[in-house]
C-alpha positions in Angstrom: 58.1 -48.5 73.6 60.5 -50.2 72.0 63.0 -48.2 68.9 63.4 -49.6 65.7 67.0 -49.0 63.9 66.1 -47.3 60.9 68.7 -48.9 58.8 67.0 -52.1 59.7 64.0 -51.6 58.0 63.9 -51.9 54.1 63.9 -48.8 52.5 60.0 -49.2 51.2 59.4 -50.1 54.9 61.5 -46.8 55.9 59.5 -44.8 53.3 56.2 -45.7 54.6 57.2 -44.6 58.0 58.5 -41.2 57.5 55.2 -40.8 54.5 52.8 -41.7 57.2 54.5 -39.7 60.1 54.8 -36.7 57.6 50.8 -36.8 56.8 50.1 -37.9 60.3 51.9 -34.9 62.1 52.0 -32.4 59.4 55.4 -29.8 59.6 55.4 -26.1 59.6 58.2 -26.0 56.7 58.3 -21.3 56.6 56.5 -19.9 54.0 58.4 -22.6 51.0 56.3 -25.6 50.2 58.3 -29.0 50.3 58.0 -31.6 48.2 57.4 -35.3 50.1 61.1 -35.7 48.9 62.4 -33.2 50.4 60.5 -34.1 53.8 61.8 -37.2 54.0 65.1 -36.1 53.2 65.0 -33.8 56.7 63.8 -36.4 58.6 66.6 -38.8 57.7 69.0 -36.5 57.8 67.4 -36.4 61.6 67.6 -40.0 62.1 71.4 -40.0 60.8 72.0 -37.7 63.5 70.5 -38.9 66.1 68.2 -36.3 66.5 65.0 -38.7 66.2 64.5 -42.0 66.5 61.8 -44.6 65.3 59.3 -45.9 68.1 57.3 -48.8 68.1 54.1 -49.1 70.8 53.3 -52.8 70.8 50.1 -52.1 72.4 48.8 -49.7 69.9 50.9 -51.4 66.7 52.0 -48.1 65.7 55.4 -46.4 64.9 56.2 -42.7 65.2 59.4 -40.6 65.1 60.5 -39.3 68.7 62.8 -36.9 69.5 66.6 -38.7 70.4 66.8 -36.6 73.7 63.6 -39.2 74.5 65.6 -42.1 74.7 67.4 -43.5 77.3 70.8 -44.8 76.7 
C-alpha cells in the first residue's frame, strides 16, 4: 500500500477519487440528502486534517480513502 499526497494529484484527478470512493462506499449522511458537492467537501476537509489519507494497492491498481490512524508514521 503505498499513500498518495492528495495535493499532488490534479484537482480532476482528486475529484475522480473522492467521486468514485463516494459511489463505491456509499455514506450514511442522517436523514439530510447531500449533494456530491457537499461530499466531497467532507472528505477533504478529512484529508486536510489528516483524518484520512489516499491509498494506492499496486497489485489491485486501485485507490481508496483509509482512515489516518491506519498509517504508520
Amino acid at each position: 500500500m503505498l499513500i498518495i499526497p492528495f495535493r499532488s494529484l490534479s484537482q480532476e484527478a482528486l475529484y475522480g477519487v473522492l467521486d468514485e470512493y463516494i459511489g463505491r462506499e456509499g455514506t450514511d449522511y442522517g436523514t439530510t440528502q447531500q449533494t456530491l458537492a457537499q461530499k466531497r467537501l467532507r472528505l477533504l476537509d478529512q484529508l486536510e486534517s489528516g483524518q484520512a489519507v489516499i491509498s494506492y494497492d499496486p497489485i489491485s491498481e486501485s485507490t481508496s480513502l483509509i482512515p489516518g490512524t491506519e498509517v504508520d508514521n
